[in-house]
C-alpha positions in Angstrom: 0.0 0.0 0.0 2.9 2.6 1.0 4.9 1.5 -2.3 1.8 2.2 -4.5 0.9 5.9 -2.8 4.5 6.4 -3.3 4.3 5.8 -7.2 1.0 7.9 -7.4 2.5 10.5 -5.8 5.5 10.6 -7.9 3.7 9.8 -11.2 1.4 13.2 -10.1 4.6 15.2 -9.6 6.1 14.1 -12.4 3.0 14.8 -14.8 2.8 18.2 -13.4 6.9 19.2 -13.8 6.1 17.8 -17.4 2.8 20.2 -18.0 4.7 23.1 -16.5 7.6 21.9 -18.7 6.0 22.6 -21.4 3.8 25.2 -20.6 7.0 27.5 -19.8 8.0 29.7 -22.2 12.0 30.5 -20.6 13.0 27.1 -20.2 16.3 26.3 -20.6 17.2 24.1 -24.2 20.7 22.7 -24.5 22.2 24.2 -27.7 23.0 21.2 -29.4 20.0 19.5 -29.0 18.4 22.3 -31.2 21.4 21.4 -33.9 20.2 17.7 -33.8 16.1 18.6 -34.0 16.8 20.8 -36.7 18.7 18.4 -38.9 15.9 15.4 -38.4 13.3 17.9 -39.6 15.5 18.9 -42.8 16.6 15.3 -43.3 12.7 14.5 -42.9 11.7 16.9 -45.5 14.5 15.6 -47.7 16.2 18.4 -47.6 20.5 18.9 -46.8 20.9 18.9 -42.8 24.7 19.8 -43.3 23.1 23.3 -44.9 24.4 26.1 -42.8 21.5 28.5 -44.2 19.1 26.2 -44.0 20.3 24.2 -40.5 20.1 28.3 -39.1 16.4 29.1 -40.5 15.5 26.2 -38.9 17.1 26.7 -35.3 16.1 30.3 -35.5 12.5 28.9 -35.5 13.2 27.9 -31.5 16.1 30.2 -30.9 16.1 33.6 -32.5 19.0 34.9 -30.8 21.1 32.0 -32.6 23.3 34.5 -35.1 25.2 31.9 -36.4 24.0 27.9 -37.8 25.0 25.4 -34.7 26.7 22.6 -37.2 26.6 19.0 -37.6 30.1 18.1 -38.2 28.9 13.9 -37.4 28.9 11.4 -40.4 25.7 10.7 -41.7 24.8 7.5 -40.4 24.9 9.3 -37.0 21.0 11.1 -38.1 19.6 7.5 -37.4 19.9 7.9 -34.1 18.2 12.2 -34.2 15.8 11.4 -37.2 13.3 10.3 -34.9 13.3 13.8 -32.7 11.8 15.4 -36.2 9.1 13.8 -35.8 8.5 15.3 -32.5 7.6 18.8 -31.1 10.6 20.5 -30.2 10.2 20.5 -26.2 8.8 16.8 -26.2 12.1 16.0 -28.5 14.5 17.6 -25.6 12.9 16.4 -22.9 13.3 12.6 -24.3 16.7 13.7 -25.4 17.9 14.4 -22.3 16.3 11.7 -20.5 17.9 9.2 -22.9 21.4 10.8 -22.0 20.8 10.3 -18.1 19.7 6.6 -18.8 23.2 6.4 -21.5 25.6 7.8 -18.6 24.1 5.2 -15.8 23.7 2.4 -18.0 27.1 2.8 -19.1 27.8 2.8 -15.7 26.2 -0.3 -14.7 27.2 -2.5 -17.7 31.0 -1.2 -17.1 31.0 -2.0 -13.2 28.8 -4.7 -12.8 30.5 -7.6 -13.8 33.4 -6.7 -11.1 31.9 -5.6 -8.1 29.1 -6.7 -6.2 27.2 -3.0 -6.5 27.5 -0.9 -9.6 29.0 2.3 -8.3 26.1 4.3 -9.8 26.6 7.4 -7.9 29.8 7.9 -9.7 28.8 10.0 -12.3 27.6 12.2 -10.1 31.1 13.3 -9.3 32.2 13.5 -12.3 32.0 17.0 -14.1 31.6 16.2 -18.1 28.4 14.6 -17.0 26.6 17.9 -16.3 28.7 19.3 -19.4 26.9 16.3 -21.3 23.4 17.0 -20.2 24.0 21.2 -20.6 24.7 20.7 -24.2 22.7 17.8 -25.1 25.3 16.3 -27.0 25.8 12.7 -29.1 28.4 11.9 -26.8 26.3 9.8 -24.2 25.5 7.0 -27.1 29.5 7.0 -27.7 29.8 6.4 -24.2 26.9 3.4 -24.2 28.4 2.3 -27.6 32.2 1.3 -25.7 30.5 -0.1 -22.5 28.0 -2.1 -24.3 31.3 -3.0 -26.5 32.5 -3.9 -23.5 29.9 -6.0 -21.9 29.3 -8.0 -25.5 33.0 -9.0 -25.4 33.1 -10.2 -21.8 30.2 -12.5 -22.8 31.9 -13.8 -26.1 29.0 -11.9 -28.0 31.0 -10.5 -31.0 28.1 -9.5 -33.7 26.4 -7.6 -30.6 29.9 -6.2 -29.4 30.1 -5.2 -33.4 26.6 -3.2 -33.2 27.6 -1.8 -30.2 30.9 -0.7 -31.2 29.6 1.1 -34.2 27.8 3.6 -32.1 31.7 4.8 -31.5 31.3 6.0 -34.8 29.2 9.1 -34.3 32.4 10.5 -33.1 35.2 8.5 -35.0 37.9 11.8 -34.5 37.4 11.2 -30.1 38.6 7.4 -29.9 41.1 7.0 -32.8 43.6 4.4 -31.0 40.8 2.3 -29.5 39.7 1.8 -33.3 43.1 1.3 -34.2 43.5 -1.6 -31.5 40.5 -3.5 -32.9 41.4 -2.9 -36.2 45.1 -4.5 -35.6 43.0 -7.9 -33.2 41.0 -8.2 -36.4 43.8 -8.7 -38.3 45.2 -11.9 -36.4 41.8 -12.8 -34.8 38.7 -14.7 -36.3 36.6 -13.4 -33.4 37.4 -10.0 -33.8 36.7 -10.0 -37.7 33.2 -11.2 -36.4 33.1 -7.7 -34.5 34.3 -5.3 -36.8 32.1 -7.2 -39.5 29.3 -6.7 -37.3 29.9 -3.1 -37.0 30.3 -2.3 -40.4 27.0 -4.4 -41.7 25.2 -2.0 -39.0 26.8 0.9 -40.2 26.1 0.5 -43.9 22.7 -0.5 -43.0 22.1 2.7 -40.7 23.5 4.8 -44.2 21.0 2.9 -46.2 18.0 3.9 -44.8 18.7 7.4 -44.5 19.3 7.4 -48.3 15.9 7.3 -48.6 15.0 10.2 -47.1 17.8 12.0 -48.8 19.7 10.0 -51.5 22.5 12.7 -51.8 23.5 12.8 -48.1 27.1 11.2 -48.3 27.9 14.1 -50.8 26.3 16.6 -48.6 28.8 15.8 -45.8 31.2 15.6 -47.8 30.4 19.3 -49.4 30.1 20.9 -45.9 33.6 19.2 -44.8 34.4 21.5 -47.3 33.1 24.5 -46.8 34.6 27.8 -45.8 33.6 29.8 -43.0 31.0 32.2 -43.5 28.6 35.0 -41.4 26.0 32.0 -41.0 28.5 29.1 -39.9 32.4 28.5 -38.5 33.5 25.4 -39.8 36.1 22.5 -38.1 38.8 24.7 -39.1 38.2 27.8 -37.0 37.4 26.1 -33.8 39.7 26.4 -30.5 40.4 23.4 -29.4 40.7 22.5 -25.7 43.3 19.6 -26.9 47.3 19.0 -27.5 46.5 19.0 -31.3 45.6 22.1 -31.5 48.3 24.0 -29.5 50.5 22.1 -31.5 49.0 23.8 -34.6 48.5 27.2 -33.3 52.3 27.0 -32.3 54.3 25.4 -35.8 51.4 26.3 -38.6 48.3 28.4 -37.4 47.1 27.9 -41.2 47.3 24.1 -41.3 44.8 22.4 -39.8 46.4 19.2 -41.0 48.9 19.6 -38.2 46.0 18.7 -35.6 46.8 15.1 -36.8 49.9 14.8 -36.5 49.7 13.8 -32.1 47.6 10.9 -32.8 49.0 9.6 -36.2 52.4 9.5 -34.3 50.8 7.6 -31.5 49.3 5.3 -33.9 52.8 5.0 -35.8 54.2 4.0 -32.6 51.3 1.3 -31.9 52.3 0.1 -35.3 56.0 -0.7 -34.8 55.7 -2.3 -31.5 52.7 -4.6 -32.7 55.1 -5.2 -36.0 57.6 -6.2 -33.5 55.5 -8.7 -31.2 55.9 -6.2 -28.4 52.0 -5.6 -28.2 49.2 -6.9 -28.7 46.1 -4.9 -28.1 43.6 -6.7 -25.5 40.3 -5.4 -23.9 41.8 -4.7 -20.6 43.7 -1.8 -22.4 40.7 -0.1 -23.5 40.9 2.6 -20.3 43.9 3.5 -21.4 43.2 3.2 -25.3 40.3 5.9 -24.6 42.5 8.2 -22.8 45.4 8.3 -25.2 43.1 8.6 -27.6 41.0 12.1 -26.2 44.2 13.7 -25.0 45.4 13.3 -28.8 42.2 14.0 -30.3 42.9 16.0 -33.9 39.7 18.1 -32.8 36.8 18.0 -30.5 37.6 17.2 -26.9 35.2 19.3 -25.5 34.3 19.0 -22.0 31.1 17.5 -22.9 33.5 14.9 -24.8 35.5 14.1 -21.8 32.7 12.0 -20.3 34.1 9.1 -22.4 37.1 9.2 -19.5 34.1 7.9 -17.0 35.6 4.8 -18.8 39.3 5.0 -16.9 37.8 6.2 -14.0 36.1 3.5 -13.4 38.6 1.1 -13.7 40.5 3.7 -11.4 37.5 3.6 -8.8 38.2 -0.2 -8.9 41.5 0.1 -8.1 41.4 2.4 -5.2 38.6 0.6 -3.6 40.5 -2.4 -3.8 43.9 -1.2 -2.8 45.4 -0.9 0.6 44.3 2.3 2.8 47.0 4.8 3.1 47.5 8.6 2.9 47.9 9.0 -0.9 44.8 6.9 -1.4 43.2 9.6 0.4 44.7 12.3 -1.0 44.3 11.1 -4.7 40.4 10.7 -3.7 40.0 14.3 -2.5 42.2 15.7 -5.5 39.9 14.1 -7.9 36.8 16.0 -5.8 38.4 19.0 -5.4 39.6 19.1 -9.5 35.9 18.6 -10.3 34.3 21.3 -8.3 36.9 23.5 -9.9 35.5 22.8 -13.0 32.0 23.2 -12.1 32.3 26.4 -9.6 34.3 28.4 -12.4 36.4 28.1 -15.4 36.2 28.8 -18.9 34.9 25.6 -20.2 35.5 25.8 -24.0 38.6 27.8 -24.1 42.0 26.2 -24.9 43.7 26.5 -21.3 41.0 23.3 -20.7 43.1 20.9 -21.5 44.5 20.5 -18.1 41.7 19.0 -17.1 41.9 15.7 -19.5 45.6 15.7 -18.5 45.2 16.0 -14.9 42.4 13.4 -15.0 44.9 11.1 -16.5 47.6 12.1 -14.0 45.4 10.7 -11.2 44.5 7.5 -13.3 48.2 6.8 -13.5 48.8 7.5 -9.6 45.8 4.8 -8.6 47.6 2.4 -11.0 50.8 3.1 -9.8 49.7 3.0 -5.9 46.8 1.0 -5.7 47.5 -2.5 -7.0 44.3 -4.9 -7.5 43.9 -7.7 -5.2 42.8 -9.8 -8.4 44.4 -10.3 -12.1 40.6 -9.3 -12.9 41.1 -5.4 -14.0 37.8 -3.9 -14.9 37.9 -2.7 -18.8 
């Protein structure tokens, strides 16, 4: 009887926080959920969603303050996963947006943790600022995040063609995780089971490209046209953004004109994964993924926003494994209260998408590397 006046009660609240929702005229919208709305309803009405005149006309419709188009830089078979929100009035498309990214981050969560301790620590996110960065700007990176741990989770349970469908949702965001692809690319070349995975993922992406054709048969050569684009009064393109991310201050330093040069980090890193793998001094395995993710959003050619950097819940995790399993002593404590005190510096105040950000990825790896190096597991069975 209590549990079912509880769930009347907060079935009432929640119906009224939803009318009000959508009675309210000054509710806040995260920016790039009105990028992803507006390029379902063009896609919809077969019409270019990489358009920067027509992407801002439609924006405008919900943001009139908007003076330039808010882009979608994502290949195309990453509108499957927005074309539905076209279909939807605006606020009812942002309110299920934003729930879905709250039930990616904690079932990301669960699926990453579960399998190695006893209770998932869901509350973990919680701490961890690029969450709220996530759900401020409304961004594709939650599914990325779902796509690894549900990578993850397949593998464990010797599931390659759904590890494969999984691991295709990584490429929304190709540019954030080159290494990791790299690392599956390389077991696929020596490993049956992993051709099965990256077979899988391919079939799924081709498949996700081939129904968007038929809304729009030209949409590859769309995105291909707006990759080349210049920047204009209605749009900035990839090349004029600031870049929280080594790539970039590498470019701004040698050759501010050559955004070619934003490569050059990870393709080294990749050159280097190449010899040592040519040599039979590595071999790629699962349990390096952590690691894998954080190389590869340090190095990122582009992107690495702070909305990006919830893809490093991935390491932490592992690293919330390893403190909670190593021995108590004063720089476990410390390390603990570091992490805390680097995220409510992020949160209180701080320029969030200016290029002095990228000591925040950097530190964050830091403290990984300390709980590895001072908090040893009491089991060979690392979390991944």
């Amino acid at each position: 009887m209590r549990f079912a006046l509880l769930f009347a009660l907060i079935l009432g609240l929640g119906i009224w926080l939803f009318n009000e929702y959508l009675q309210r005229e000054d509710v806040f919208v995260p920016i790039d959920t009105i990028e992803y709305w507006g390029a379902a309803k063009l896609l919809i009405a077969g019409q270019n969603p990489y358009d920067p005149a027509l992407l801002l006309q439609t924006e405008q419709t919900q943001d009139p303050r908007l003076g330039k188009a808010v882009m979608l830089w994502n290949p195309p078979w990453s509108l499957a996963w927005i074309t539905p929100l076209g279909y939807l009035p605006f606020k009812f498309a942002v309110l299920l947006w934003m729930i879905g990214i709250l039930i990616a981050i904690f079932w990301s969560t669960y699926l990453l943790s579960r399998q190695y301790v006893p209770v998932p620590p869901l509350w973990l996110p919680l701490l961890f600022a690029p969450s709220y960065f996530l759900l401020a700007w409304g961004q594709f990176t939650g599914l990325v995040l779902l796509g690894l741990s549900a990578f993850v989770w397949a593998m464990r349970r010797e599931k390659p063609y759904l590890a494969g469908i999984a691991f295709s949702l990584t490429a929304i965001k190709p540019h954030l995780l080159l290494l990791v692809g790299l690392g599956v690319a390389l077991r696929c070349y020596r490993s049956h089971y992993y051709r099965k995975v990256v077979c899988s993922s391919l079939v799924t992406l081709a498949v996700l490209s081939a129904f968007l054709l038929l809304f729009r048969p030209y949409l590859w050569s769309d995105y291909q046209t707006s990759l080349a684009l210049k920047a204009s009064a209605q749009h900035d393109t990839l090349r004029d953004w600031e870049n929280p991310t080594l790539s970039y201050w590498l470019r701004i330093t040698v050759a501010p004109e050559q955004f070619w040069v934003q490569f050059v980090p990870v393709s080294i890193a990749g050159f280097v994964v190449l010899i040592f793998y040519a040599w039979g001094r590595y071999q790629p395995r699962l349990d390096h993924l952590p690691v894998g993710v954080l190389l590869s959003v340090i190095l990122s050619p582009y992107g690495a926003w702070p909305f990006d950097l919830v893809l490093l819940l991935i390491p932490l995790l592992q690293a919330a494994y390893l403190w909670k399993s190593g021995p108590t002593s004063l720089g476990r404590t410390l390390l603990f209260f570091s992490f805390l005190l680097s995220q409510a510096a992020v949160l209180l105040r701080w320029n969030w998408f200016h290029v002095e950000f990228l000591w925040y990825p950097l530190l964050m790896g830091l403290l990984y590397g300390l709980t590895r190096a001072l908090n040893r597991p009491s089991t060979d069975r690392v979390p991944t």
